[in-house]
C-alpha positions in Angstrom: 131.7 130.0 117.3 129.9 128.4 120.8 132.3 128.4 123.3 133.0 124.1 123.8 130.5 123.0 127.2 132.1 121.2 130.0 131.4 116.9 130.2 128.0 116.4 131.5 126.7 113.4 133.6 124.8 110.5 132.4 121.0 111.9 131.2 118.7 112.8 134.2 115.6 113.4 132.0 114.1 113.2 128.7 114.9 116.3 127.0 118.2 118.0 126.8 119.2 121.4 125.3 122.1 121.6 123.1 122.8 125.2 122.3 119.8 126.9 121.2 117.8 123.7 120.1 115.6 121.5 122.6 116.1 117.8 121.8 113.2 115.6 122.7 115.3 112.0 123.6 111.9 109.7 123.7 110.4 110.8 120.5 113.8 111.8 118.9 112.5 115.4 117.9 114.7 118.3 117.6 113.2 121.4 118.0 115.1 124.6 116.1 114.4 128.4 116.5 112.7 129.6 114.4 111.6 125.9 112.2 108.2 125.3 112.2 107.6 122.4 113.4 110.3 120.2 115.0 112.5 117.8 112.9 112.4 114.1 114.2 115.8 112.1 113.4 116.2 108.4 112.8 117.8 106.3 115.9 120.9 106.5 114.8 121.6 110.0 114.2 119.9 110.2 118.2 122.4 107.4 119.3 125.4 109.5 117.5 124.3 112.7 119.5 124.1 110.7 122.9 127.6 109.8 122.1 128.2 112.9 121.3 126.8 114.9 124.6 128.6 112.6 126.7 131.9 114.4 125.9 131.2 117.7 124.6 133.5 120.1 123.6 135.7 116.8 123.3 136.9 115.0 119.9 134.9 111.7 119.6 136.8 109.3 116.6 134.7 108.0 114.0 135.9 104.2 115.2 134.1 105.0 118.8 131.4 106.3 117.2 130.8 103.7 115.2 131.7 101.2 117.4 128.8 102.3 120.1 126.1 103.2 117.9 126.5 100.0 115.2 128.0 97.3 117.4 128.2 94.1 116.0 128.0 95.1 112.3 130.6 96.2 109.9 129.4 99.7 108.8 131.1 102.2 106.6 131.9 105.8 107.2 128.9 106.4 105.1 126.2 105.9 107.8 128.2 108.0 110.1 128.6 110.5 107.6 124.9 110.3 106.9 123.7 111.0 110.4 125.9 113.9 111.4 124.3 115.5 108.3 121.2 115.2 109.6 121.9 116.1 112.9 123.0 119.7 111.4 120.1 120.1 109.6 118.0 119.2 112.0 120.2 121.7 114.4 119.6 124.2 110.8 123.4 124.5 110.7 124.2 126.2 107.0 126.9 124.6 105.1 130.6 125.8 106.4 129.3 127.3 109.0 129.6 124.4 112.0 128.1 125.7 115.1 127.5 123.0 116.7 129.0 119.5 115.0 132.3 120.3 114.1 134.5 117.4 112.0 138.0 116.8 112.4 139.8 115.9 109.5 140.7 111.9 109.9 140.1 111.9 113.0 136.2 112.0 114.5 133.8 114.6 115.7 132.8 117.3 118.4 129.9 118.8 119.8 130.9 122.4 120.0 127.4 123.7 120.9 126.9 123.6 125.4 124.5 121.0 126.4 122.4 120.6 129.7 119.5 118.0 130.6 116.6 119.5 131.5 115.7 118.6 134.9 112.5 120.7 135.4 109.2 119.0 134.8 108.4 118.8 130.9 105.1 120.4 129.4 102.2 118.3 128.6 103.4 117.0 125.1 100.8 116.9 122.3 101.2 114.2 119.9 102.9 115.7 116.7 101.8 116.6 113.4 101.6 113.7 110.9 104.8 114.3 109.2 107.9 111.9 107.8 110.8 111.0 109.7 113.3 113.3 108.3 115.5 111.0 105.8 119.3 112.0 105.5 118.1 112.8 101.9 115.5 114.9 101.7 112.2 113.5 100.3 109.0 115.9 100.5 106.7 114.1 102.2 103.3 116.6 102.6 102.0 116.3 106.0 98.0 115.9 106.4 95.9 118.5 107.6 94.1 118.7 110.3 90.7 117.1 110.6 88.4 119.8 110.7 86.9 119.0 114.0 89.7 118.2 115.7 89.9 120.2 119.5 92.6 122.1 120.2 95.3 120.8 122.6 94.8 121.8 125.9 98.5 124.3 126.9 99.7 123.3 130.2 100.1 126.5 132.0 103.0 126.5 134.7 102.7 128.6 137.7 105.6 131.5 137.6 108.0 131.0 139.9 106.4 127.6 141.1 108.2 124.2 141.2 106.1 121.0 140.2 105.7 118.7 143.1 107.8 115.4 142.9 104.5 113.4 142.6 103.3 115.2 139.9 106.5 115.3 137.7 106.8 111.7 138.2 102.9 111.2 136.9 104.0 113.7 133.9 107.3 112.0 133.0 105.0 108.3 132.9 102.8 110.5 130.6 105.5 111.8 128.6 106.8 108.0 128.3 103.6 106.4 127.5 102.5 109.7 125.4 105.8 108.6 123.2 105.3 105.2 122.8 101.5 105.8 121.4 103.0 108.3 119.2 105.6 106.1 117.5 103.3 103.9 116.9 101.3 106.2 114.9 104.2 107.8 113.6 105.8 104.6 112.3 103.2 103.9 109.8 101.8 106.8 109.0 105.3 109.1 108.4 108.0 106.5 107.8 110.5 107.8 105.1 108.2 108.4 102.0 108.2 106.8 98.7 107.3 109.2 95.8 108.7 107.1 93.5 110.9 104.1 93.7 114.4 105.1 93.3 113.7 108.1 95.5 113.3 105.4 98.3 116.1 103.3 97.6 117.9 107.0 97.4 116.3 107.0 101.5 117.1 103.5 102.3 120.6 103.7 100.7 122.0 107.0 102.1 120.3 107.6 105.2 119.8 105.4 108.5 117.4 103.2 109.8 114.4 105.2 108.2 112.5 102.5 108.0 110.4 103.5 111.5 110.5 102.0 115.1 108.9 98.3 115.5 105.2 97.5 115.4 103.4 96.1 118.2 102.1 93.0 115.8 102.2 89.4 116.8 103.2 85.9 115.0 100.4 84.3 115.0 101.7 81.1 113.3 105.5 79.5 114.3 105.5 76.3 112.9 108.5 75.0 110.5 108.2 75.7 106.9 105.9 78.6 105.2 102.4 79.8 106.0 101.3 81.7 103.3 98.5 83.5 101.7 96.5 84.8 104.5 92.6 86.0 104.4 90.7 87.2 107.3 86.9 86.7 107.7 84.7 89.8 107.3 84.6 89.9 111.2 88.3 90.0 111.3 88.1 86.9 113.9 89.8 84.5 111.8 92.4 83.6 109.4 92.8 81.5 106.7 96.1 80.5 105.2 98.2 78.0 103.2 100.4 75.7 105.3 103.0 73.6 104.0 102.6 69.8 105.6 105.8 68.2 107.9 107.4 65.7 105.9 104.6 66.0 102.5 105.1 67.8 99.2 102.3 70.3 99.1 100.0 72.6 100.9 96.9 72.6 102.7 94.5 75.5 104.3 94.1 76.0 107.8 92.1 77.9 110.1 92.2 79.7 113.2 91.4 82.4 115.2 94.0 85.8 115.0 95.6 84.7 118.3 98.5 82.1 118.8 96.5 79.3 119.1 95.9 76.0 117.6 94.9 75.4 114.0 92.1 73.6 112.0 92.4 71.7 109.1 90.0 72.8 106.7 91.7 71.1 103.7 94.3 67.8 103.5 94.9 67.2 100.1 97.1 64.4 98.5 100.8 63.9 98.5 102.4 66.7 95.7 98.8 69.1 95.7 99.2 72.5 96.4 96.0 73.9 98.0 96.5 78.4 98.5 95.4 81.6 97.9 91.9 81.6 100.1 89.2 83.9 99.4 86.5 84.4 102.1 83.2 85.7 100.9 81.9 88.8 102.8 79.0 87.1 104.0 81.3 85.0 105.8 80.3 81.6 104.5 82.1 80.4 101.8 85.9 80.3 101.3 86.9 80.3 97.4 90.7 78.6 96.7 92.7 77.3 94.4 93.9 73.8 94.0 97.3 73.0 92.3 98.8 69.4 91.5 100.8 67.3 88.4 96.9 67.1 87.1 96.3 70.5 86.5 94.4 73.0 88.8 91.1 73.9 89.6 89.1 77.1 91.9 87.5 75.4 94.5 85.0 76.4 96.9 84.1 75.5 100.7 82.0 76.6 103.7 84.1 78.4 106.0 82.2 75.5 108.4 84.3 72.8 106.7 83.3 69.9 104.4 83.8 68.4 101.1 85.2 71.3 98.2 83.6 71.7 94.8 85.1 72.5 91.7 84.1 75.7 90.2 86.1 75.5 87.0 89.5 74.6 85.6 92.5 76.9 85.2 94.4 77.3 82.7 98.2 76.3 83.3 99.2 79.1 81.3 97.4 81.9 83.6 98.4 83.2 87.4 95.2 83.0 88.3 93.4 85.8 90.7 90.1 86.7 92.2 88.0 88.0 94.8 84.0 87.9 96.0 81.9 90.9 94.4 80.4 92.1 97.2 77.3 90.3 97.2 78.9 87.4 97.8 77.2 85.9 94.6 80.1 85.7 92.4 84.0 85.7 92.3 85.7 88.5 89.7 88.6 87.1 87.5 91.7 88.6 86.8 93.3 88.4 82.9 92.3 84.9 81.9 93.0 82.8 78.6 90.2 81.7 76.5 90.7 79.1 73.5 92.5 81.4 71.1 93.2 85.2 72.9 93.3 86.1 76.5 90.3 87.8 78.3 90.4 90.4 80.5 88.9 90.7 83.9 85.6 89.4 84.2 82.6 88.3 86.7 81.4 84.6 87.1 78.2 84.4 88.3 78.3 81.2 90.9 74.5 80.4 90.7 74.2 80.1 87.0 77.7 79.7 86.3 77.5 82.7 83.2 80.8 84.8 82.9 80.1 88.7 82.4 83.1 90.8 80.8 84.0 94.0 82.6 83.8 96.2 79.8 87.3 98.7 79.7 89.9 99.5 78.1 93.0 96.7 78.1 95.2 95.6 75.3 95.5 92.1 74.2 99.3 92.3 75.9 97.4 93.5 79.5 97.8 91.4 82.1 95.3 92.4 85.1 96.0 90.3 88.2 94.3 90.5 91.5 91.5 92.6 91.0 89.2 93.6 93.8 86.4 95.9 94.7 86.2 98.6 96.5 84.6 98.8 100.0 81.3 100.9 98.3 81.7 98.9 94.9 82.1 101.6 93.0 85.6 101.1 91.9 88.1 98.0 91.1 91.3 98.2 91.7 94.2 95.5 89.7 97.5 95.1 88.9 98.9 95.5 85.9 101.9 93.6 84.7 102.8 92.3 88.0 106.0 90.8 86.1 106.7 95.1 86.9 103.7 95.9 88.4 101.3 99.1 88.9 98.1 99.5 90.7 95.3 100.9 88.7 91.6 101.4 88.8 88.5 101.6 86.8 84.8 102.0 87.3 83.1 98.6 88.4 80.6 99.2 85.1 83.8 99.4 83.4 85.2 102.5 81.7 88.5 103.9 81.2 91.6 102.3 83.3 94.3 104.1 84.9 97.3 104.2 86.6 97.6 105.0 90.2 101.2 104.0 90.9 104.1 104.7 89.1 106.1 101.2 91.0 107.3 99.8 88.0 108.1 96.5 90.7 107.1 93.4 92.2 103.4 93.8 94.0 103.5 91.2 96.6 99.5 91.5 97.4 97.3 94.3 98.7 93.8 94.9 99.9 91.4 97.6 100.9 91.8 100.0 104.3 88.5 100.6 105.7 86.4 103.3 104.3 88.6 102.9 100.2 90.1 106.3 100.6 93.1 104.1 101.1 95.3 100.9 100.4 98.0 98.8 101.9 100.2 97.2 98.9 103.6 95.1 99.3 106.6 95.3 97.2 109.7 94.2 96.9 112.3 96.1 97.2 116.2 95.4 97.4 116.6 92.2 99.6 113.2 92.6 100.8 109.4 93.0 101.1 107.4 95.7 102.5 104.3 97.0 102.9 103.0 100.4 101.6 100.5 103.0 102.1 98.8 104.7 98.7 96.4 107.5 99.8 93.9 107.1 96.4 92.9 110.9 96.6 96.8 112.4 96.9 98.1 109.4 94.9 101.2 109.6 98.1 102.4 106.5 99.0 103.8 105.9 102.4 106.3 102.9 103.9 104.7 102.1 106.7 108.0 100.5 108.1 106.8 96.7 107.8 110.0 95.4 107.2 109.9 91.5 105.6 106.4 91.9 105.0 103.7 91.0 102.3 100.5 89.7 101.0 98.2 92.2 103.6 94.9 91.1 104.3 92.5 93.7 106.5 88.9 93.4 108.0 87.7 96.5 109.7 90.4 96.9 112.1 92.0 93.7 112.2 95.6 93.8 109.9 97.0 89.7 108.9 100.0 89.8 106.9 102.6 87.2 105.9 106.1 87.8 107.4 109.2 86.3 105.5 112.8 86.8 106.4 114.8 84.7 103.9 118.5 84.0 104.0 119.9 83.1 100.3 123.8 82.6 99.6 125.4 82.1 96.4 126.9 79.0 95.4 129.3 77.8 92.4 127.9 74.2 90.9 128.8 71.8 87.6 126.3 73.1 85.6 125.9 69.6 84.1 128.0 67.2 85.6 128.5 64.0 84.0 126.7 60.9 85.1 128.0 59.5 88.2 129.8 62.2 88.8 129.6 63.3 92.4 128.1 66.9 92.8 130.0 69.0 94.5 128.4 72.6 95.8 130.9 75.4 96.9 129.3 78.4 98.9 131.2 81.7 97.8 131.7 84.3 100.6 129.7 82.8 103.0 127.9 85.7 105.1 125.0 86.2 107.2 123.3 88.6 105.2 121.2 88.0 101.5 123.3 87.4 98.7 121.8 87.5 95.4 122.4 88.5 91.3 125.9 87.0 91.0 127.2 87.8 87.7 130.2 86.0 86.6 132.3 87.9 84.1 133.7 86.8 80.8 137.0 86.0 82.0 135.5 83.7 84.7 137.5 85.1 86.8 135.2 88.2 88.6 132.1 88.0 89.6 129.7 90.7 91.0 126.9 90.3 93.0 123.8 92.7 95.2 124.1 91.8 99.1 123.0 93.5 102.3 125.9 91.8 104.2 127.3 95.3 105.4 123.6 96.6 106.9 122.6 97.8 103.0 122.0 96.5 100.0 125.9 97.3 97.9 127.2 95.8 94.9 130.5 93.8 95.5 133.0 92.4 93.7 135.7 89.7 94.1 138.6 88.1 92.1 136.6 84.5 92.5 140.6 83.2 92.6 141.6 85.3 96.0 138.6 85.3 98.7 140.3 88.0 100.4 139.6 90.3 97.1 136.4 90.7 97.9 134.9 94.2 98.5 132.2 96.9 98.2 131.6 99.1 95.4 130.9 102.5 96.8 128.8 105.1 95.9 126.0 102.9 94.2 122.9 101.4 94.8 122.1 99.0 92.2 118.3 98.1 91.3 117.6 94.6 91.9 114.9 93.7 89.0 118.3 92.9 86.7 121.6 91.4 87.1 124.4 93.8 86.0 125.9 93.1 82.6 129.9 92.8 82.0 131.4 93.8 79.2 133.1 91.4 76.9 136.3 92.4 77.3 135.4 92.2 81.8 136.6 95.1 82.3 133.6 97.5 82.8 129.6 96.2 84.4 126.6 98.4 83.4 124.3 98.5 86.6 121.0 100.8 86.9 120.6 102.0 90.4 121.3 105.2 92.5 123.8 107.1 93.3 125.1 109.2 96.6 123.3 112.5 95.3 120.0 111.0 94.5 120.7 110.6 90.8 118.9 107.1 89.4 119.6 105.4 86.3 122.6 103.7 84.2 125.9 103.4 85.7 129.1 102.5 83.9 130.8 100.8 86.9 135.0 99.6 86.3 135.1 97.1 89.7 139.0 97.1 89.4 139.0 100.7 90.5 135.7 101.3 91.8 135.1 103.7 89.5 130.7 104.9 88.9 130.2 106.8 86.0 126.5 108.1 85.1 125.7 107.5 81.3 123.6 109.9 79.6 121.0 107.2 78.3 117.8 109.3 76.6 115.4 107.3 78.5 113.8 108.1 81.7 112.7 104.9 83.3 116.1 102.3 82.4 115.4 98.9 84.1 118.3 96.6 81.9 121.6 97.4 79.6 123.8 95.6 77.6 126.8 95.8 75.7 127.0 94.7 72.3 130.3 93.3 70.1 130.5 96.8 69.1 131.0 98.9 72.2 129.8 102.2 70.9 126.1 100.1 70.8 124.3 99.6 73.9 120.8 97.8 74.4 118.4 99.4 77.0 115.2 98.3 78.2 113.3 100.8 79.8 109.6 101.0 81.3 107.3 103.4 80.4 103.4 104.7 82.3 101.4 102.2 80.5 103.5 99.2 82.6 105.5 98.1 79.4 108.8 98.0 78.3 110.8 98.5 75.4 114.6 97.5 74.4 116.0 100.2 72.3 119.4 100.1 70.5 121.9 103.0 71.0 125.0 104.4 69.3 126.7 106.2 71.6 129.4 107.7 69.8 127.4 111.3 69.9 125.6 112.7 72.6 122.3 112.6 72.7 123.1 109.1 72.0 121.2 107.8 68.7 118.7 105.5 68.7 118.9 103.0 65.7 116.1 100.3 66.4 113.6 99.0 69.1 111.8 96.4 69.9 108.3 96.3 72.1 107.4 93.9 75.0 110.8 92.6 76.4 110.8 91.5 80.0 114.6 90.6 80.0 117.0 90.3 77.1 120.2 88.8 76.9 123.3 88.9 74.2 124.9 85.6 72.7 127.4 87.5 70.6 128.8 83.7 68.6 125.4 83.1 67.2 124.8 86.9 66.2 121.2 87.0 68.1 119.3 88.6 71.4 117.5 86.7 73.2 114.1 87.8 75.1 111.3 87.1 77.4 108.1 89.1 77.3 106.2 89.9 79.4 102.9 89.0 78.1 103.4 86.1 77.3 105.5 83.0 78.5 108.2 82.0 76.1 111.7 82.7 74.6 112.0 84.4 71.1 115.4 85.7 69.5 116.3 88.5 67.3 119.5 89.8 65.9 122.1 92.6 67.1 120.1 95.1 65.0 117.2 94.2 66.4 115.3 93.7 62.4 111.9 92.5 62.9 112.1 90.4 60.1 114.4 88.4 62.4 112.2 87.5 65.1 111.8 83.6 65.5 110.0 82.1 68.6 112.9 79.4 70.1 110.2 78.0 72.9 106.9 78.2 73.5 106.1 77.6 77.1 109.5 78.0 79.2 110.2 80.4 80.7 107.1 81.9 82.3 106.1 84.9 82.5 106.8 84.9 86.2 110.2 83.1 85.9 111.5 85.1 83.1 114.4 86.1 84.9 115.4 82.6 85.6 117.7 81.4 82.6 121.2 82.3 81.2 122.8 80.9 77.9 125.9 79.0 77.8 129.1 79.4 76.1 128.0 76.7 73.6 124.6 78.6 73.2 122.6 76.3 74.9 120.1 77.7 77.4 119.0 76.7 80.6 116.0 77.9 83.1 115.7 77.4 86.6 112.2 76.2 88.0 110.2 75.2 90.9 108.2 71.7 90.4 106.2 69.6 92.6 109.2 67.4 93.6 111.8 70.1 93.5 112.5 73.6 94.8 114.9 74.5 92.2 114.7 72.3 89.2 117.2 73.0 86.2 116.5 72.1 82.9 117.5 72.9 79.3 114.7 74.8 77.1 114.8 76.0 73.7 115.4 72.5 71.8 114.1 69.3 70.5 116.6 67.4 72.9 117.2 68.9 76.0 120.4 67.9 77.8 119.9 65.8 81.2 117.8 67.8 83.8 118.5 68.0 87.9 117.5 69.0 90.9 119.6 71.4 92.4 117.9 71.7 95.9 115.1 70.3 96.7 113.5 71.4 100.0 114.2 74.9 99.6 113.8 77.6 97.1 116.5 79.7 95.0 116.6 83.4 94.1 114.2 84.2 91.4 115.7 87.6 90.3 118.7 85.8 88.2 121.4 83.2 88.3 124.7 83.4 85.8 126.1 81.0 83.7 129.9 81.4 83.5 131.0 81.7 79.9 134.0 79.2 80.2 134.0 76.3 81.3 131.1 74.3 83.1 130.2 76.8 86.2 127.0 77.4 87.4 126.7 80.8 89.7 123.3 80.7 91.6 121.7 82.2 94.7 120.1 79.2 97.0 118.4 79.5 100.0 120.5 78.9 103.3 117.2 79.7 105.8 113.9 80.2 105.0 109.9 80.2 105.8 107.5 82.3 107.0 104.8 83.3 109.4 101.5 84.6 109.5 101.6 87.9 111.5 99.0 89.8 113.0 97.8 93.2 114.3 94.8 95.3 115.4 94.8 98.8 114.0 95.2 101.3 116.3 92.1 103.3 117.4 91.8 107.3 117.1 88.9 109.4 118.8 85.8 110.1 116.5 87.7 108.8 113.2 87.9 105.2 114.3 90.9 104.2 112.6 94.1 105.6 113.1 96.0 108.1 111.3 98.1 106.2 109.1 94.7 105.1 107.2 93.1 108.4 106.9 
């Protein structure tokens, strides 16, 4: 065991050994004997190893630790936990063997391994090898290869014996600084912690620390109140378009400017309760196709990017999310999934001149959806999504051909477009409380987080990067579900927090509720007694998925959750909140996304999703392992169990709607209960009552969060439950007794239009993280 170092002074340098390992402070790389290539740790584990080197050979507690590297949060042992194992693999420390972290038991840590600061004039530091931050859970990552024409780093060759002038160490330490700072910036986008799969990056995001990547030198372009949404540059990158929400007027209206904080101009103003968005600009760069929403119906418009009246182009359908984008002659706009009179049509081409429609001809099922299809860069390919309800990217030919899959998300695209040259893509997706934006590398099929935190909808022009940037705040909130007529409203926040609350499920017994919040730095499931405040705590050792709300038992004492847990294992968890208890079920199904428990408790449903982007609800017994399946149904976005009637209900996700079936899932059984509520987009929004009536939450022109019965001939009285700003549309919970309503509302909201240039590389033109 290393002999414990004396205290050293306060750093005098940029690089400090600790035993045998070099530590590079600016660029957080810790280089091993023998390891390849150095390993470069998050900022916290780096802040935990400052601490650390301060007092060495000295016991730091866990409360110090914790208090210096996360101040002014309310972490958990976990992330300490988390970065002191990275730290000793990073140092290549074998398990039991601590050479140089050692823990005390209840107490803290020491370094046991000597440390100095190296005071002598660093080499001439080449920028690294493309490669992932190292996540506290290890994710492989495979780090590009070299371009073939890339010249070799020049050494920096000391002379033996001689000492660097002050002058010149100075000029080298600025180089080793600024050398740093370009290098992070590649770094950040181009090797954040990688997502091979989704739960393998909530596994990342969950367990380690701040992987997420350094900040990104991009600029708000936009800062007025309210939301600036949907931005498209022009082909020159010079401009932006966007959707702008109007002080004190229901709607939106487009606006153009330059991609520099400056003033705006109005390109469109229309009435009072019209919603004018989504701007297409054709690559010739004079004509700017949009869509135009009201109480009347909607329409694609068009414009010249110059300004002047619109035109209509032709009338949506109010049953379609509408989609498009130019073909690249700029002579006609390409459709995404559309309804004709009697079926729905897949993606096709209309032809602005002559105003024909040509069918892309490929393979896609009458239950496709294909949303926001595009071209490639050499038209060769287009690019869609697929069920964006739980969305994929995939391709096919642009003559049309066979279609397939080039994620395997199963989540919430939130936009995407082309990087220059098509070997690449930028996509956002929601994950946890969150947006971000993603790399997918078409050849490799890797996809990369390229640490844009609260980002989404990218739009990119050669080297010029618009995104928007959205940092909501919701909270969750107990209301009368229906109150009676002049009966004042009364609105009581529950557990009122900085952070994002959302998915409150209230149990049974109306007396627990559970709900997914990032209030301790990650996103946790808690639970509370809703009678004792205090009560309130995190379950630990899970990271739930946020696509579902979990599901109580009926007797309250158990909540099925999909998620993660500590060791990396995803998929259904049997959680008991009064002892904190995660157990993994053996489900047969690889992809779970919802569960439920039946009357019966040895039945379960489970809807899982499957390659092709659909989803199935399957019927267990789970007496026996395997468990048994006894039944299935196709096409279920979200079900739900109303045990006093006997029936499931269900949302599908090709079609808007609510249909009900009964425990054993029988086909003969199947009855359509309504016809246009809820959307395919909203079908997360609704819960039944206790008396078996059911209620969906929307978004109208006069209202941000409109409730409303569905599913009869005579609904109950409708209201507005907030009407400037919006609620959370990944589920709301209907308490089973009584007249409680448990929904997440936001407290602080809006967004931004943000803005970036790519950075520039030497003979490839674009930076690294899009090659």
């Amino acid at each position: 065991m290393a002999r414990p170092a004396e205290t050293v002074s306060p750093p005098r340098s940029d690089r400090l050994h600790v035993g045998e390992c070099l530590v590079e402070v600016p660029l957080r790389h810790v280089h091993a004997p023998n390891a390849r290539r150095p390993v470069r740790i998050t900022p916290k584990a780096m802040g935990v190893l400052l601490a650390l080197a301060r007092q060495p050979g000295r016991v730091v507690s866990r409360d110090a630790l914790l208090a210096e590297v996360w101040p002014g949060t309310l972490p958990t042992d976990d992330v300490l936990t988390q970065a002191v194992t990275q730290l000793r693999k990073a140092f290549g420390e074998s398990r039991g063997q601590a050479r140089y972290i050692e823990t005390i038991a209840k107490s803290g840590y020491r370094l046991l391994a000597p440390v100095t600061w190296d005071e002598s004039a660093p080499p001439e530091i080449q920028p690294p090898p493309l490669e992932a931050d190292t996540p506290a859970m290890p994710v492989a990552v495979p780090a590009p290869a070299p371009a073939a024409n890339a010249p070799a780093p020049a050494a920096a060759v000391p002379t033996p014996g001689a000492s660097p002038a002050p002058a010149a160490r100075s000029r080298r330490r600025r180089a080793l600084v600024a050398g740093a700072a370009l290098s992070a910036l590649a770094l950040a986008v181009a090797s954040a912690a990688a997502l091979l799969r989704p739960q393998d990056d909530r596994a990342a995001q969950m367990w380690g620390d701040d992987l997420r990547g350094p900040g990104h030198d991009y600029q708000l372009i936009t800062s007025a109140p309210g939301f600036e949404l949907n931005p498209a540059l022009s082909p020159d990158g010079r401009r932006v378009i966007y959707a702008a929400t109007r002080p004190g007027r229901r709607g939106t209206g487009l606006l153009l400017q330059s991609t520099e904080p400056t003033g705006a101009r109005v390109l469109t103003d229309p009435p009072e309760g019209v919603f004018d968005g989504h701007p297409e600009w054709s690559p010739d760069g004079r004509h700017i196709a949009f869509q135009r929403c009201g109480v009347d119906g909607c329409a694609v418009m068009l414009v010249a990017a110059a300004g002047g009246p619109a035109r209509t182009l032709l009338e949506c359908d109010r049953r379609d999310l509408i989609s498009y984008s130019w073909t690249p002659d700029s002579r006609g706009l390409l459709f995404g999934s559309m309804h004709s009179s009697d079926r729905r049509l897949g993606m096709r081409v209309l032809d602005l001149a002559s105003g024909r429609w040509r069918a892309i001809d490929y393979d896609a099922s009458a239950r496709d959806l294909d949303y926001r299809p595009r071209y490639s860069p050499d038209g060769r390919w287009i690019v869609f999504v697929r069920n964006p309800q739980l969305g994929d990217l995939w391709r096919v030919p642009a003559l049309g051909g066979r279609a397939e899959p080039l994620t395997e998300q199963r989540a919430e695209i939130r936009g995407w477009d082309w990087l220059p040259g098509g070997e690449a893509l930028v996509f956002g997706r929601r994950i946890d409380g969150e947006t971000r934006l993603y790399r997918l590398d078409l050849r490799t099929r890797e996809v990369r987080d390229l640490g844009l935190a609260h980002a989404q909808s990218p739009s990119i022009a050669g080297t010029a990067f618009a995104f928007v940037h959205r940092r909501p705040r919701f909270g969750l909130f107990r209301l009368e579900l229906m109150p009676p007529p002049g009966h004042e409203e009364t609105k009581e926040r529950l557990f009122a927090s900085s952070g994002l609350d959302a998915q409150p499920a209230v149990a049974p017994d109306a007396r627990q509720l559970v709900f997914n919040s990032d209030r301790s730095g990650r996103y946790s499931l808690w639970w509370a007694d809703l009678s004792d405040p205090a009560s309130l705590r995190r379950i630990d050792g899970l990271h739930p998925e946020t696509r579902r709300l979990p599901e109580w038992s009926w007797d309250s004492r158990t909540v099925l959750v999909v998620g993660i847990d500590r060791s990396g294992r995803s998929g259904l968890f049997e959680v008991t909140p009064a002892t904190g208890e995660v157990a993994p079920l053996p489900v047969p199904v690889k992809h779970p996304l919802q569960a439920l428990y039946l009357p019966d408790p040895q039945r379960l449903l489970v809807g899982a999703g499957n390659e092709l982007g659909q989803v199935r609800l399957t019927l267990f017994d789970r007496s026996q392992v395997p468990w048994r399946a006894l039944g299935a149904l196709d096409d279920v976005s979200l079900a739900k169990v109303d045990p006093p009637r006997r029936r499931v209900l269900f949302t599908r996700l090709s079609d808007d709607g609510l249909w009900q079936v009964d425990l054993d899932l029988s086909p003969g059984s199947i009855r359509r209960l309504d016809a246009a509520a809820p959307t395919r987009w909203g079908y997360r929004n609704w819960d039944v009552a206790a008396d078996g009536r059911i209620y969906y939450l929307d978004q109208t022109t006069a209202c941000n969060a409109y409730l409303r019965e569905i599913a009869t001939a005579q609904p109950a009285s409708a209201r507005c439950l907030q009407v400037d700003r919006l609620f959370g549309t990944n589920g709301f919970s209907i308490g089973k007794r009584g007249n409680a309503l448990y929904v997440p509302l936001a407290t602080d909201d809006g967004s931004d239009i943000a803005f970036m240039t790519l950075p520039a590389e030497p003979d490839r033109g674009v930076a690294g993280w899009i090659k």
